[in-house]
C-alpha positions as a printed NumPy array, in Angstrom:
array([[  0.   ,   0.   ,   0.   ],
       [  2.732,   2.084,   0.857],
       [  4.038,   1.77 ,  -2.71 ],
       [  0.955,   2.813,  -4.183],
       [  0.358,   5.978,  -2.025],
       [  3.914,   6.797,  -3.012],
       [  3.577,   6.726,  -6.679],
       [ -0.082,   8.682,  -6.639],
       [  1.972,  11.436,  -4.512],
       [  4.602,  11.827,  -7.122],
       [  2.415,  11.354, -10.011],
       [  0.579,  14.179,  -8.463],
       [  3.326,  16.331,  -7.598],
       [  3.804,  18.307, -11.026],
       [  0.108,  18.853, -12.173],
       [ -1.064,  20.121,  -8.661],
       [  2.202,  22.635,  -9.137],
       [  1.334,  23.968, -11.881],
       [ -1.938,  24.686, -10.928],
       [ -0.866,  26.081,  -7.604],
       [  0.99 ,  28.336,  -9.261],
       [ -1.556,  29.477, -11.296],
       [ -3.686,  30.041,  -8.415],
       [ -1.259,  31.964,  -6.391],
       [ -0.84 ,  33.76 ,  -9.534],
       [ -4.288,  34.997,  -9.983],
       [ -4.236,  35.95 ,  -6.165],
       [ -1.504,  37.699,  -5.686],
       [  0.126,  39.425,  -8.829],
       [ -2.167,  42.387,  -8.506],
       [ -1.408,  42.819,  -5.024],
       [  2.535,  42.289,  -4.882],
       [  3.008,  42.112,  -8.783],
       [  3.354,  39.24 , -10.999],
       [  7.413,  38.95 , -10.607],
       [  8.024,  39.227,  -7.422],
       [  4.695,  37.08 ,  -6.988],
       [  6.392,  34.031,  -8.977],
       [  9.454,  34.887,  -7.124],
       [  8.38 ,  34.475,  -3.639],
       [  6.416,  30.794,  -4.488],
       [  9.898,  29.192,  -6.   ],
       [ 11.82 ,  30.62 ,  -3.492],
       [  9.453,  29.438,  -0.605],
       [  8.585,  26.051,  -2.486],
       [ 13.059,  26.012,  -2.855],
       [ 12.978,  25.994,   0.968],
       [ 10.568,  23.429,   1.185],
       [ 11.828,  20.772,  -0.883],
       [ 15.218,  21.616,   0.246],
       [ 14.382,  20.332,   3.825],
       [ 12.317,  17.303,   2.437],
       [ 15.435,  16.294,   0.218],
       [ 17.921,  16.69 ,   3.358],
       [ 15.267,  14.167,   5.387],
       [ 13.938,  11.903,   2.418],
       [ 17.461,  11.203,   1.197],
       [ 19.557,  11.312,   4.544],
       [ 21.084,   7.771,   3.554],
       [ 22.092,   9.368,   0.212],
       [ 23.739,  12.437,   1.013],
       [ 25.765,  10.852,   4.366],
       [ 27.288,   8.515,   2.074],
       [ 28.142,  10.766,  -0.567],
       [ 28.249,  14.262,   0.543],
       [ 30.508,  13.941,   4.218],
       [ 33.636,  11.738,   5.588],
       [ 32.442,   9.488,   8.047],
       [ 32.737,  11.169,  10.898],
       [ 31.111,  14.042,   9.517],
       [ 28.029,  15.991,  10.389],
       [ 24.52 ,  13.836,   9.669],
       [ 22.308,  14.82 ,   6.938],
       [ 18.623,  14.196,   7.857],
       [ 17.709,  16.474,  10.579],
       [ 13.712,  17.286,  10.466],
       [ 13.824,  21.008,   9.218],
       [ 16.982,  21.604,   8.337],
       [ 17.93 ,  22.391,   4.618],
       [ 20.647,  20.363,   2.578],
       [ 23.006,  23.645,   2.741],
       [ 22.597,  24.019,   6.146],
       [ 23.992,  20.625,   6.59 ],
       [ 26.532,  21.237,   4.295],
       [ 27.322,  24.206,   6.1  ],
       [ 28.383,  22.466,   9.168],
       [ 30.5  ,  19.813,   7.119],
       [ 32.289,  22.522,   5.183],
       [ 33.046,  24.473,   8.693],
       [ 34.204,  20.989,  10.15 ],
       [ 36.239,  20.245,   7.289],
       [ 34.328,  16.847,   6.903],
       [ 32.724,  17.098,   3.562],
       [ 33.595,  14.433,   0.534],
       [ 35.077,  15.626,  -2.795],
       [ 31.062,  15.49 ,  -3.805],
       [ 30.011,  17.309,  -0.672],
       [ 32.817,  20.18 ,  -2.119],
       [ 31.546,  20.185,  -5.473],
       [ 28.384,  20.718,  -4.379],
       [ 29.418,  23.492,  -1.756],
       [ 31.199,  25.241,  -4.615],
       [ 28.717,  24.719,  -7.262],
       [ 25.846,  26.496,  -4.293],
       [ 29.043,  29.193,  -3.885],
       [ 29.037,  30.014,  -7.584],
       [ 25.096,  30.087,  -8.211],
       [ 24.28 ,  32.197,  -5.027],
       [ 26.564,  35.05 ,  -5.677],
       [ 24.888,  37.334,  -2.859],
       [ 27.505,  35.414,  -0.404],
       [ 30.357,  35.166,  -2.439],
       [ 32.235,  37.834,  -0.016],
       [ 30.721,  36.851,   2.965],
       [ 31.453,  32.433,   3.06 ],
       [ 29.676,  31.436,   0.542],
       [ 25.724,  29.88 ,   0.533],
       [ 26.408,  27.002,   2.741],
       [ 28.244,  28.965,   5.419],
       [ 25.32 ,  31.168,   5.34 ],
       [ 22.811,  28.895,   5.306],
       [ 23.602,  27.174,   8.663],
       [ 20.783,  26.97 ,  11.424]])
């Protein structure tokens, strides 16, 4: 059963999107304007699947992302930077963990003089 409540969820996942979206859309954009609108749902729905990634995938990212003896990915509302945060400060992360740090470093360029995204992302 669990299998099948799975699959309905992610089948479900893209076409109930798109027609949040369109819903906020219609909502909002007069109020707060249709940019900054569609800017504030990705960034919020960013945070959100951010934190379900860093729990649904724990197992994943602690045995690619940090050394063993690293910081845990998987913490219940914590984001996948924030984690990678702490390993980067520790000095425990995995040549993937770095790429990934660095990759974050490059796209978020509002941090590049201040640590970096990761660094700055730490809770």
């Amino acid at each position: 059963m669990g299998l099948i409540l799975y699959l309905i969820a992610v089948i479900l996942f893209l076409p109930l999107t798109a027609l949040n979206i369109i819903v906020v859309v219609l909502k909002n954009a007069r109020a707060k304007g249709f940019l900054r609108t569609l800017n504030q749902y990705f960034f919020t729905g960013a945070i959100g699947l951010d934190i379900f990634a860093n729990y649904e995938f724990r197992t994943l990212w602690n045995t690619f992302l940090r050394k063993k003896t690293g910081y845990q990915f998987g913490m219940k509302g914590e984001t996948i930077s924030s984690a990678l945060g702490k390993n980067q400060k520790d000095k425990t992360l995995s040549g993937a963990g770095w790429v990934l740090v660095y990759f974050l470093w490059a796209v978020d360029y509002q941090y590049w003089k201040k640590g970096g995204h990761c660094i700055n992302s730490i809770i």
